[in-house]
C-alpha positions as CSV (number, residue, x, y, z in Angstrom):
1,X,0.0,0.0,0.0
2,X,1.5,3.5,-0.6
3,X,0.5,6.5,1.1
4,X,0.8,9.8,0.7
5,X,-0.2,13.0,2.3
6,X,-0.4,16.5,1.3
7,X,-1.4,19.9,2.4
8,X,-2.8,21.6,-0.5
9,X,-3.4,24.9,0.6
10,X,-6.5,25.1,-1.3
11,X,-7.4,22.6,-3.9
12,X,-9.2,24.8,-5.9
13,X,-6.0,27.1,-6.7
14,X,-3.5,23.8,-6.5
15,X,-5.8,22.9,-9.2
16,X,-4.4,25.5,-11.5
17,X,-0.8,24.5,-10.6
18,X,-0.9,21.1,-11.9
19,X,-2.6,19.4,-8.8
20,X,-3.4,16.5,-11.1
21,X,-0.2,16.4,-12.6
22,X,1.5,15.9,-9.0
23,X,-1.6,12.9,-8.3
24,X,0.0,10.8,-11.2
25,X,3.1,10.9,-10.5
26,X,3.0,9.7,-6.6
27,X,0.6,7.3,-7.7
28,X,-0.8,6.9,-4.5
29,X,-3.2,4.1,-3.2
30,X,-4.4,6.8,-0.4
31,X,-3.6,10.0,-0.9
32,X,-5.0,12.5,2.1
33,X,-5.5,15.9,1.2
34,X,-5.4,18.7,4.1
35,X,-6.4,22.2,4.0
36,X,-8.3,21.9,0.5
37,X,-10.9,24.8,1.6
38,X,-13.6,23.9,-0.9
39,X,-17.4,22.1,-0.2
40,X,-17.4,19.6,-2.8
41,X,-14.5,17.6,-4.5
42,X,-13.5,18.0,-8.2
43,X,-14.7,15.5,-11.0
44,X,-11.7,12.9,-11.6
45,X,-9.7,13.8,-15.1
46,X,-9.7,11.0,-17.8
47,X,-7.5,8.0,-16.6
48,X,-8.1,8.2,-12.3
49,X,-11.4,6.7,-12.7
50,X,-10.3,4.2,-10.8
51,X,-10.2,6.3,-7.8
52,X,-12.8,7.9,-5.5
53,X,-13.2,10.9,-2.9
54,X,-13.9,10.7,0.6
55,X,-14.5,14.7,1.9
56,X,-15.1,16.3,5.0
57,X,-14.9,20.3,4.6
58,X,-16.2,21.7,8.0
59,X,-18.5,24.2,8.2
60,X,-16.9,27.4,7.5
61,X,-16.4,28.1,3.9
62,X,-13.3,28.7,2.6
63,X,-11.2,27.3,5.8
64,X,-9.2,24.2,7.1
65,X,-11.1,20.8,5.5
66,X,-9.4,17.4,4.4
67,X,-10.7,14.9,2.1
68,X,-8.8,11.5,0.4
69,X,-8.1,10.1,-2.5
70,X,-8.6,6.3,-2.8
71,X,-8.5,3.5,-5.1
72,X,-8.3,0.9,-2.3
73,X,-11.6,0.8,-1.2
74,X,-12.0,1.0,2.6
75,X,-14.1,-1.0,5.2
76,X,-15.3,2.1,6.6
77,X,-15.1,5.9,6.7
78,X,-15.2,8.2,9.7
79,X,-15.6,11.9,9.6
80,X,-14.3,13.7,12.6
81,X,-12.9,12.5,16.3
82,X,-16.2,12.9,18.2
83,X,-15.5,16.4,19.5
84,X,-17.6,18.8,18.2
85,X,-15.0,22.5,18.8
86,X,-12.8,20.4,16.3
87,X,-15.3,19.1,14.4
88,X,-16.5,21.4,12.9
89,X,-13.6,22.4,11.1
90,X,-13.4,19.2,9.1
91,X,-10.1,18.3,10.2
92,X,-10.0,14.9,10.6
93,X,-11.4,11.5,8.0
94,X,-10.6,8.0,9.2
95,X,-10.5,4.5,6.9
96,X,-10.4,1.5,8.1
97,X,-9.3,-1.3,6.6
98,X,-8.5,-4.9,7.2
99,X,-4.8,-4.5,8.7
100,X,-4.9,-1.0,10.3
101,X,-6.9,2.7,9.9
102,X,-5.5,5.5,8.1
103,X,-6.2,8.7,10.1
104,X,-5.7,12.1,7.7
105,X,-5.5,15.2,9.6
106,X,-5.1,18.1,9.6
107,X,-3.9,19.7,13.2
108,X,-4.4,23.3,14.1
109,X,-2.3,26.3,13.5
110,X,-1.6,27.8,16.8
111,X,-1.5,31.3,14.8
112,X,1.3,34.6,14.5
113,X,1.2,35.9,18.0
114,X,0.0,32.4,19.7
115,X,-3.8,33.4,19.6
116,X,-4.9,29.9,18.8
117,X,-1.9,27.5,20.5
118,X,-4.4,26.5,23.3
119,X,-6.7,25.5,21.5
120,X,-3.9,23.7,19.2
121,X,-2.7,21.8,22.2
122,X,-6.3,20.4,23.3
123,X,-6.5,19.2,20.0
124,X,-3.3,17.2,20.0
125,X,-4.4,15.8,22.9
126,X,-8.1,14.9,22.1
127,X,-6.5,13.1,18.3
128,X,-4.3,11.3,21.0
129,X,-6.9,9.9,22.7
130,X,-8.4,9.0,19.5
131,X,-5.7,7.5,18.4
132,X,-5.1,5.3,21.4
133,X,-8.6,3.6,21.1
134,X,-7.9,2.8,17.5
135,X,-4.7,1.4,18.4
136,X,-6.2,-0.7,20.7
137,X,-8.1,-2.6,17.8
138,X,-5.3,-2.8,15.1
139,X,-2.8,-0.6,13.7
140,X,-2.7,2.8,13.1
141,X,-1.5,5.3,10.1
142,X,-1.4,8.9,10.9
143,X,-0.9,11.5,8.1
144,X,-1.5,14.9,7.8
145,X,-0.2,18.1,8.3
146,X,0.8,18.4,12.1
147,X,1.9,21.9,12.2
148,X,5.0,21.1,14.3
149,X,8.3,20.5,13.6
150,X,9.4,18.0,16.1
151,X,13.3,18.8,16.5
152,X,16.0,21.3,15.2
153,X,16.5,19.3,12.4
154,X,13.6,19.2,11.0
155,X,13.4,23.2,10.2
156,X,16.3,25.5,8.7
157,X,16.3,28.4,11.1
158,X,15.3,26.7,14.7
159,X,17.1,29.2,17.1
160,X,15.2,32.3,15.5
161,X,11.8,30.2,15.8
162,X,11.3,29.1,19.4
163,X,8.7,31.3,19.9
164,X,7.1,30.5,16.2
165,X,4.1,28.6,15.8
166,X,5.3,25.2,15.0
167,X,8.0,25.0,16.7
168,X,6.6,26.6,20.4
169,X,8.5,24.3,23.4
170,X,5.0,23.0,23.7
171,X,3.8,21.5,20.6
172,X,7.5,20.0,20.2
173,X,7.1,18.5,23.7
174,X,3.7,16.9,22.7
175,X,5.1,15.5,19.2
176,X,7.9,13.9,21.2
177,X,5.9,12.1,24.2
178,X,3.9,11.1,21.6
179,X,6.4,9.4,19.7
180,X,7.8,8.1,22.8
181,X,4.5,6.0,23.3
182,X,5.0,3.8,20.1
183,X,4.7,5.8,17.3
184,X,7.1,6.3,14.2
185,X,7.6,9.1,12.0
186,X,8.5,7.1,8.8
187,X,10.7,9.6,7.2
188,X,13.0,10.0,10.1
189,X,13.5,6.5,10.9
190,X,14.5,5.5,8.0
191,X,16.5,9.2,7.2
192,X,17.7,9.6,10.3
193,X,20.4,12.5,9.6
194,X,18.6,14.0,6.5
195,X,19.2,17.8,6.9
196,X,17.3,20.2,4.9
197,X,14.6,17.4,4.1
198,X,11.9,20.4,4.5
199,X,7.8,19.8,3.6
200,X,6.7,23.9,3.6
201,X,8.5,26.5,2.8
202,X,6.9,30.0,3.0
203,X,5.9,31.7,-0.3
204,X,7.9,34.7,0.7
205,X,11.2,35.4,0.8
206,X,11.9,33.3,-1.9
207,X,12.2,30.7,0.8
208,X,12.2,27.2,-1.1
209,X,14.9,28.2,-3.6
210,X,16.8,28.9,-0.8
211,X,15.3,26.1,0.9
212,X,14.5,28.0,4.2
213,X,11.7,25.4,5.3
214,X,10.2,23.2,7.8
215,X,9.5,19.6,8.1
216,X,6.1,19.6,9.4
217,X,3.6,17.2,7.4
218,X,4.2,13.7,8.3
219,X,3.3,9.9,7.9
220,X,3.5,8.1,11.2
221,X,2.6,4.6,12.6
222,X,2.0,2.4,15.6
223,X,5.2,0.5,16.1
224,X,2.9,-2.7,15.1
225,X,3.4,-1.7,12.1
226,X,7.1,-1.2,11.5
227,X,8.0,-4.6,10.3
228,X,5.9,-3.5,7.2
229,X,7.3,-0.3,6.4
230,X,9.1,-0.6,3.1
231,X,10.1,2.9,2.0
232,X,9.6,6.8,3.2
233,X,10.5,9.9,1.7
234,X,9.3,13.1,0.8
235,X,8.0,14.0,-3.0
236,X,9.6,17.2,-4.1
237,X,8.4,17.3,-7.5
238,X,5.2,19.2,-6.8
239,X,4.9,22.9,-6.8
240,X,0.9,23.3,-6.8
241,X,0.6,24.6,-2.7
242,X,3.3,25.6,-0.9
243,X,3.7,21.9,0.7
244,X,5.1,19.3,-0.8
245,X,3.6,15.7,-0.4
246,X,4.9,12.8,1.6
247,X,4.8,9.0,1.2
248,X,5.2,6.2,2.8
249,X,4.8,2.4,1.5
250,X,3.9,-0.4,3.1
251,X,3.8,-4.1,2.6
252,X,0.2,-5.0,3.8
């Protein structure tokens, strides 16, 4: 099965940018979309018939919503973790299938200033605990756009950003005890020392020709699932948003 993830920034505009062209070539048997900002998905182009649209948009217009791309059919869908204050942004679609679910998210922006980083943090914790009961059925694939780099490594400038959204001493020390309790971040364990491996880069300054970035959409899984993981990395030949997908593939 390979997975991929990807924070559009709005589908309708990525549209224009060669969104389709970027859904060939990852090829993807799942392919969650965050942040696509529009109420109804797009009619397939002529040769992805074979796939189908799963989409939960929230109920503002024009904000936040995630939807997925499939062409393995899952057992069942799920919109939403069962908490209405997040809810209602349509961050959150859940598949199941036989061997484990696939959770696409898209986590909150705590916001310039840090207006919205306590509401960001209640979030991480309720998709925790949502996670957990999953977990404690079968395995467990989380992608998405997390909106946290987890260490210095993953984001070019970290001294000048400690007070950023993103990279706030508390949304890195939620990623990490999360980890801690049995999760992997794909990419990084098998790309341990990759430096300037980068996901968004801001649209000003120029910053992904200089590749001034962040690493802060990620594929994890329940450590059940390692033994399965075949191959991780991040797909830089996509310029339709100002993320770049990433991908994991595994062997059920």
């Amino acid at each position: 099965m390979k997975l991929a993830s990807w924070n559009v920034n709005g589908l309708r505009a990525a549209l224009k940018k060669g969104f389709w062209d970027v859904v060939r070539g990852l090829d993807a048997d799942v392919l969650g979309l965050q942040e696509v900002r529009a109420e109804e998905p797009p009619e397939l182009p002529e040769g992805l018939g074979g796939y189908r649209w799963y989409w939960n948009p929230g109920d503002r217009k024009g904000y936040a919503g995630v939807a997925v791309l499939v062409r393995v059919p899952p057992l069942d869908v799920t919109y939403g973790i069962g908490h209405d204050e997040f809810d209602e942004e349509g961050r959150v679609i859940t598949l199941e299938y036989e061997r484990y679910y696939v959770v696409n998210a898209y986590f909150p922006n705590a916001g310039r200033g840090l207006p919205r980083l306590g509401y960001k943090l209640a979030f991480d914790q309720a998709i925790e605990n949502y996670l957990e009961g999953l977990r404690a059925r079968k395995g467990v694939v989380l992608m998405g756009d997390l909106n946290v780099a987890h260490r210095e490594i993953d984001i070019a400038r970290p001294k000048q950003n400690q007070k950023s959204a993103g990279f706030t001493p508390e949304e890195r020390a939620w990623i990490d005890a999360f980890l801690k309790k049995g999760w992997i971040d794909t990419f990084r364990h098998l790309h341990p020392d990759a430096t300037g491996a980068y996901t968004w880069w801001t649209y000003r300054f120029n910053a992904r020709a200089k590749n001034i970035g962040w690493r802060i959409d990620y594929i994890l899984i329940s450590e059940d699932l390692l033994p399965h993981l075949m191959d991780a990395y991040i797909y830089y030949d996509a310029y339709a948003s100002d993320h770049v997908p990433v991908v994991a593939v595994l062997d059920v």
